[in-house]
N, C-alpha and C positions, 0 to 999 in steps of 0.2 A: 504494500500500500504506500502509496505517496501522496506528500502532504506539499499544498504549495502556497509559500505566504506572500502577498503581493502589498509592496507597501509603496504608496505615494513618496516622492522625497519630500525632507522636510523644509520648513519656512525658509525663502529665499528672502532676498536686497534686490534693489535697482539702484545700486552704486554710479554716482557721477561718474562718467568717463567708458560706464559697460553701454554699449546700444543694441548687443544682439542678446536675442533672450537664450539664445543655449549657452551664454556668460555668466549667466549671474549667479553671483555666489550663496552661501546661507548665511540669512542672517544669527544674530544672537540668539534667539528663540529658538531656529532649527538647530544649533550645534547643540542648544539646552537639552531640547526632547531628544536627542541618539541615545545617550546611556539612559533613559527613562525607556525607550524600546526596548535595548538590548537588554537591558534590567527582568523587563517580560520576559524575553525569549529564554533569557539564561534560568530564572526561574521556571516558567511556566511554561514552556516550549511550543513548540515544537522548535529544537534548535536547528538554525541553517546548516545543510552540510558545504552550500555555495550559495553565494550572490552573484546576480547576471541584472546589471542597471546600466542605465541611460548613459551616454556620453557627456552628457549634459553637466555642466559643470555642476549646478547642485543635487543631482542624481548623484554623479560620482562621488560628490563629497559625505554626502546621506552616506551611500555604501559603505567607504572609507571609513568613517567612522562606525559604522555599525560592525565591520571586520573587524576593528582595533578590539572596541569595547567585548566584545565577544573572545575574543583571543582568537578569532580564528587566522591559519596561515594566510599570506598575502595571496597566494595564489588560489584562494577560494574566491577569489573577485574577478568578474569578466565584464569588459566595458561593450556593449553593442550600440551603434551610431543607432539602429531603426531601431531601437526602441524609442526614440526622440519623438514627441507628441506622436505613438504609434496606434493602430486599431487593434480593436480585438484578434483580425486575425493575425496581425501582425505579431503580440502578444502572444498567441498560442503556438505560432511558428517557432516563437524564440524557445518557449519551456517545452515543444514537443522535442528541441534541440540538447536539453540538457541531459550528459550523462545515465545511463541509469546505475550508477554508482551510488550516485545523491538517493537518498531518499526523502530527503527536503532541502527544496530550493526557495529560494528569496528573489523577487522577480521587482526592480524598482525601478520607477519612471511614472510617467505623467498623466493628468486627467486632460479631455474627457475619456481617453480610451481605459483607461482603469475602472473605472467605475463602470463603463459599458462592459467589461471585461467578466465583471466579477457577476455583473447580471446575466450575461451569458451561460459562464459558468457554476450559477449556483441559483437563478431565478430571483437572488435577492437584491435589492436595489436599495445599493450605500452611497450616502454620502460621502466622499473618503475627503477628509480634512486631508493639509501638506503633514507629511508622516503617518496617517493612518494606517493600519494596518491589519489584512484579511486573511484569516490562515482557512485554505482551503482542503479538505481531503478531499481525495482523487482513490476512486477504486479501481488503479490501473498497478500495475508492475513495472512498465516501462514508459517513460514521458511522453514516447509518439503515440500512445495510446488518450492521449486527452482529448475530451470532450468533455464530459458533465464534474461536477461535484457538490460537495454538501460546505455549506459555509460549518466551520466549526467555532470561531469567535470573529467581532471585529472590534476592535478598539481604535481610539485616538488619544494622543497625547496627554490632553486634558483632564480624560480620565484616567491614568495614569500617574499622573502628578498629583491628583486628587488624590486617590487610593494610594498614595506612598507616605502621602504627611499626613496621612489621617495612622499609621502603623507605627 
């Protein structure tokens, strides 16, 4: 069985001097909510066995840091250009591509296709905030076998942050 979590990157800037938007960095808020993610995963899991995100710079930098905080090896991170504002099927193309080594991947990059993605893939229809995060099962064995799944949680930052100062 494979499990696949699909998370928005988190809160970006529009920094004087950036004008394309696959530039923009994160801002203070997204670097905040990475270890409040990885915090979930490392407790609660289902922990990544790879990350496959956007080229985008705050894609990439989401990843980066959620590799770090995780302790996973560097080379559990794969940058792909089409995931950059991509579709759904574009999105399925990519995780029908992963390993089937993984038994859970982390799939990061941008709305609207993520949210269209997850409704495809589980009927449910989220709003996914910047860092949201949707951990999907998959009743498959190998990743080109994707089509359907069951949502199993979705959370966002907020609550997260919430439920950590309230412990």
């Amino acid at each position: 069985m494979k499990t696949l979590l699909i998370m928005r990157h988190a809160k970006s800037a529009y920094p004087p001097g950036i004008s394309d938007d696959f530039d923009r960095p994160l801002n203070k808020r997204g670097r905040a909510d990475l270890p409040r993610i990885a915090r979930l995963l490392a407790t609660y899991g289902p922990r990544p066995d790879l990350v496959l995100a956007s080229a985008a710079r705050r894609a990439h930098q989401t990843a980066t840091g959620l590799v770090e905080s995780l302790g996973l090896p560097p080379s559990a991170l794969h940058l792909d250009d089409a995931l950059y504002l991509s579709s759904p099927s574009t999105l399925t193309q990519a995780a029908a591509g992963l390993p089937d080594s993984a038994q859970t991947g982390l799939i990061i990059a941008h709305n609207p296709g993520l949210e269209e993605w997850i409704g495809e893939l589980t009927g449910a229809h989220v709003a996914l905030p910047t860092a949201g995060l949707a951990a999907v099962a998959l009743g498959i064995h190998a990743w080109a076998e994707i089509s359907r799944g069951r949502l199993l949680y979705f959370v966002v930052p907020r609550l997260v942050k919430a439920i950590t100062q309230r412990q």
